[in-house]
C-alpha atoms as one frame of an Amber mdcrd trajectory, in Angstrom:
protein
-135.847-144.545  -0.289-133.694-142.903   2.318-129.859-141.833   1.219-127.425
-139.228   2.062-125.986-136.668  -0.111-123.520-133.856  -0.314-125.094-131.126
  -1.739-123.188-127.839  -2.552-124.202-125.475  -0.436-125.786-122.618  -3.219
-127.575-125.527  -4.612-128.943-127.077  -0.972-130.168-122.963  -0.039-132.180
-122.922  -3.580-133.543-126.571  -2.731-134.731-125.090   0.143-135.698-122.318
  -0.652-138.032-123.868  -3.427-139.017-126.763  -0.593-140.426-124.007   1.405
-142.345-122.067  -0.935-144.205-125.251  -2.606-144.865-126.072   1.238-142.827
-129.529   0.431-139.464-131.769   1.969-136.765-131.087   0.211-136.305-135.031
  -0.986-139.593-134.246  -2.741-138.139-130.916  -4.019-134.729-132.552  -5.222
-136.821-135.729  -6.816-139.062-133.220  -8.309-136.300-131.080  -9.468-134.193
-134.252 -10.787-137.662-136.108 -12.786-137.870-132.594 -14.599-134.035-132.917
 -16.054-133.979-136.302 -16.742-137.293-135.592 -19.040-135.839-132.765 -20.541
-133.098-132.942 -23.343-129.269-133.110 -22.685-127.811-129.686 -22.682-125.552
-128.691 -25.956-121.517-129.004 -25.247-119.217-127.152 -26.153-115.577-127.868
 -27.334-114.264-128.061 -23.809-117.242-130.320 -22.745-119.000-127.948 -20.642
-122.755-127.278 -21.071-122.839-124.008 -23.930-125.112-121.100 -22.140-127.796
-119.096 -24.200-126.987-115.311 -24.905-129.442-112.282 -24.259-131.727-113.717
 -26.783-132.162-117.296 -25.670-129.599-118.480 -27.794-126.785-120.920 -27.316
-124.182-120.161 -29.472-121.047-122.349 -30.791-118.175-120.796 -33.040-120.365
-117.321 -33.341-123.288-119.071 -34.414-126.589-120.052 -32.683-126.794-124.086
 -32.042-130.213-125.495 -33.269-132.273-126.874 -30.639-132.632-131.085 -31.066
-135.519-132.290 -33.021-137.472-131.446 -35.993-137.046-132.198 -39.641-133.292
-132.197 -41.188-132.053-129.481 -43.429-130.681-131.656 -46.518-128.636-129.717
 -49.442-131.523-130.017 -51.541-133.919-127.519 -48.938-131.328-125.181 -49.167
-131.208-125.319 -53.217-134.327-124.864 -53.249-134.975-121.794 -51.024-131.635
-120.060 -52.921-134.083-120.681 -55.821-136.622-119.484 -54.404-135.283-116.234
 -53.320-133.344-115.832 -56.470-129.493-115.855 -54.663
C-alpha cells in the first residue's frame, strides 16, 4: 500500500539509517519497526500523560518508586501477610 508521511526528521535519519544496514526500503523498515510496537505492551504514563522513562537500572519509576512491569500474578493483602509472617516483621 503506497501513502505519504511526514516523518520528523531525527526519526526519518534513524529509519534510514536502520533501512540501510538490514539492506531493506525504508517502508519495510518503518512497517517492521511499527509491527514490533504494536506487539509490544503500551508504555507506563505518567501523571502528565507522557510515556515514564526507565532509570540507570532499567527501571521506570512513578512517585520515587519503580512501576511493575504488566502481567503476572496479583499481589493480594493476604501474600503480603503472609511473607511479613514469614520473615517475622
Amino acid at each position: 500500500m503506497r501513502t505519504t508521511l511526514d516523518l520528523e526528521p531525527d526519526v526519518f535519519l534513524q529509519a534510514r539509517q536502520i533501512a540501510q544496514a538490514e539492506r531493506t526500503s525504508m517502508g519495510k523498515t518503518i512497517s517492521r519497526l511499527l509491527r514490533e510496537r504494536f506487539q509490544s505492551p503500551p508504555p507506563a504514563l505518567g501523571q502528565d500523560g507522557q510515556p515514564l522513562t526507565a532509570d540507570a537500572q532499567g527501571f521506570v519509576m512513578r512517585n520515587g518508586f519503580a512501576v511493575l512491569p504488566p502481567g503476572g500474578r496479583k499481589i493480594t493483602l493476604e501474600h503480603v501477610q503472609r511473607i511479613m509472617d514469614e520473615e517475622g516483621i
